[in-house]
N, C-alpha and C positions, 0 to 999 in steps of 0.2 A: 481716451475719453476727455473732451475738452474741460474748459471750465464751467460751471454753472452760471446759465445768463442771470444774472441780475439786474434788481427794478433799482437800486436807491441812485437815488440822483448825485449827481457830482458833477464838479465844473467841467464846462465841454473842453477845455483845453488838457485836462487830467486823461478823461476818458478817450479824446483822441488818441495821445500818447501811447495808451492802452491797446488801442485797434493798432496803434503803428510797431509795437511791440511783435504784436500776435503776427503778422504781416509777413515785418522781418523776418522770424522764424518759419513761417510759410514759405516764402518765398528764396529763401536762403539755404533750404531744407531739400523745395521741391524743385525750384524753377517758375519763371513765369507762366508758360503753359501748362504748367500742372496745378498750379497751385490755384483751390479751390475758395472762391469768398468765403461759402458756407463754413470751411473749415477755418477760416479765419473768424469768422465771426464767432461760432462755437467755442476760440482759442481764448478771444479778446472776451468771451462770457455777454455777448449783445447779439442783438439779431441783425440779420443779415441788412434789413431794410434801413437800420440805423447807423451799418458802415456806408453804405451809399448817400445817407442823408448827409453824412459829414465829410465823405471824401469823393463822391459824385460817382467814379466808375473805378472796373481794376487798373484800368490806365493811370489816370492821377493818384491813386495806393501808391502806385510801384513806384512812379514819381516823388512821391511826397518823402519812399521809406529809403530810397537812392542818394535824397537831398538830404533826409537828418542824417543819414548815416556818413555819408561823404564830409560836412560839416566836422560831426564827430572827428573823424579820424584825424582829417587836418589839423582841428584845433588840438587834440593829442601829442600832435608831431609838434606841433607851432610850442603848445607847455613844455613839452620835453626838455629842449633847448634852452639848457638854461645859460645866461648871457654872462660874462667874465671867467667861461672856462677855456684851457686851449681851444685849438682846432680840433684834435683828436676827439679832444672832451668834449665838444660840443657834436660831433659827429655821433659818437659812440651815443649820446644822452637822448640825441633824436633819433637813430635807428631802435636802439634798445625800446624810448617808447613808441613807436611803429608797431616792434613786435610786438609787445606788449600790450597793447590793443584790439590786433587783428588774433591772438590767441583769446583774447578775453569776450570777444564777439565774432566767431567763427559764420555764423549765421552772415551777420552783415557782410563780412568780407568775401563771402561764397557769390553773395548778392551782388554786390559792385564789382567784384574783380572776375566773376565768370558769368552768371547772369546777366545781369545788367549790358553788358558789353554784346550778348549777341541777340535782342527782340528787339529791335527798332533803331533807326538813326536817335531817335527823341530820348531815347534811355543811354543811350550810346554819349551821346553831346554831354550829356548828365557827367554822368565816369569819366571822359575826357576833361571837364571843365577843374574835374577836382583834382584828378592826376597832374595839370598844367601849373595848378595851384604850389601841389606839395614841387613838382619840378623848378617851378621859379625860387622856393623858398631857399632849396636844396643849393641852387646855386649864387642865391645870395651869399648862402654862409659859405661855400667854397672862395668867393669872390673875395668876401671879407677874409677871411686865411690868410689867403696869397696876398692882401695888403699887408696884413699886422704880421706875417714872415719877413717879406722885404719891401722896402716904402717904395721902389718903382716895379711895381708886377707888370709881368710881360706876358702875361696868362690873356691871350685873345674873347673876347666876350662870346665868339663862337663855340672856342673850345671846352669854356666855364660851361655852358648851355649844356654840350655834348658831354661833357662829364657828370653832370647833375641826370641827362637823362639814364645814362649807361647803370647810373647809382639808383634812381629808380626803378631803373626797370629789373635790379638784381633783385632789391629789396623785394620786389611783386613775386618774383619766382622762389625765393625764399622763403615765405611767406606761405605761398601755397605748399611747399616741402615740408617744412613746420608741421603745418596743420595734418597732413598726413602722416608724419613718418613721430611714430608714439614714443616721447621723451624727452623729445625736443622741444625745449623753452624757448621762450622772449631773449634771455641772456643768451643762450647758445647761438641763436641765428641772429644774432645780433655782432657775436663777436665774429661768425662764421664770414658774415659780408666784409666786418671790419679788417680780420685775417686776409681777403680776398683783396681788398680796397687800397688801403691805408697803407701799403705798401708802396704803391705808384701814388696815393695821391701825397704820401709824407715828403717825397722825394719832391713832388713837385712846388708843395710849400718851403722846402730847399734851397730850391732852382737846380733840383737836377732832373728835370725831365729827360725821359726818354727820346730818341731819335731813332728813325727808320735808317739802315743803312746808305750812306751818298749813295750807292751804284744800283741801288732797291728803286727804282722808276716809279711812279704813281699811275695804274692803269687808268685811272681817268683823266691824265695829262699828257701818254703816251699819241704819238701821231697815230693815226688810223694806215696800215698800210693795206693795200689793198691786194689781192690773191691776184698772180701771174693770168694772163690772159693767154689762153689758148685755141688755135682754130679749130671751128666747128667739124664734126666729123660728118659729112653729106653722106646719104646714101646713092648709088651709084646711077647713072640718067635712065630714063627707064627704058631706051631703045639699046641700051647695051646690053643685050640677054646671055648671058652665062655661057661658055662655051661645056657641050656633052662630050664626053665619048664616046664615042663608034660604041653599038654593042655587038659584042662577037656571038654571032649562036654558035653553039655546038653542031656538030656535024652531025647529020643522022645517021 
């Protein structure tokens, strides 16, 4: 049973927040194609004609609950981080509040990180802008590491990039494991990535990075060679007809 609609007035930026509330949990719950206005509206306690009055269709809803939610998280991760700790410290302080957030709003993270991502390019752009976000952040602070370890870092801007996103993208699957698997906290899958991570990347605040083996080739720098050429097998010219043999009758 939803909430009871009510009449008393209040600022429309309160009562949006309201509808955007109700939304989230809609759509976080159900999905975009399932999820019903009427039941949003019922959620948010307003009628149906007044979530349209404020937010125009479902479209711009899901838009709008993609953008606060998105927002949210980032700044989350952005607070976490707090500034004059190691590298470790400051890693650990930004995953931990990652997790921390995405357990404390299961809804919104259901939304952006599985929904969101597959109704539309338009929803799709939305999640990517915000994932780019927490990705650039990520490898700010790895960049900064690798200076304040040793004043000439040799850590390639490409590699920084591709480590930031490999760390995000654990964090997302992490994340959704959390959320299902019953007992797992913010601190568990926090440390669980850091156990995972901070192994290779302590080593590399170091400078002792890992190395592929010299005699280990890189298949995308490997020459192409190309498969043996063999001649075609013709079948035989068609005035050359098969030799028979004789057939012997039996004698009567």
């Amino acid at each position: 049973m939803g909430a009871q609609k009510t009449t008393k007035r209040m600022p429309r930026a309160v009562r949006e927040q309201q509808m955007l509330d109700a939304a989230v949990s809609v759509f976080g719950q159900r999905g975009y194609m399932a999820a019903s206005m009427d039941e949003i509206a019922e959620l948010a306690g307003v009628s149906k004609p007044l979530v349209y009055l404020y937010l125009n269709s479902k479209d711009d809803l899901f838009t709008a609950c993609i953008r606060r939610e998105a927002r949210a998280l980032t700044d989350a991760v952005r607070a976490g981080v707090r500034p004059g700790l190691s590298a470790d410290g400051q890693l650990w302080s930004g995953l931990r509040a990652f997790f921390t957030h995405t357990a404390r709003h299961p809804d919104a993270w259901r939304m952006l990180h599985l929904h969101a991502r597959t109704h539309g390019e338009r929803f799709a752009a939305e999640v990517a802008a915000m994932r780019a976000d927490i990705v650039a952040f990520v490898t700010q602070l790895i960049a900064a590491a690798a200076r304040d370890a040793h004043q000439d870092p040799h850590l390639p801007e490409g590699e920084v990039a591709g480590l930031a996103e490999a760390l995000v993208g654990a964090a997302e699957s992490l994340a959704d494991w959390a959320g299902a698997t019953e007992g797992v906290g913010a601190k568990q899958a926090a440390a669980t990535l850091m156990n995972f991570a901070w192994a290779g990347l302590g080593d590399l605040m170091a400078g002792r990075p890992w190395s592929p083996p010299e005699e280990d080739p890189d298949p995308a720098t490997e020459p192409v060679t190309e498969p043996p050429v063999t001649e075609p097998v013709t079948d035989p010219a068609p005035d050359a007809a098969p030799k028979l043999r004789p057939v012997v009758q039996a004698a009567g």
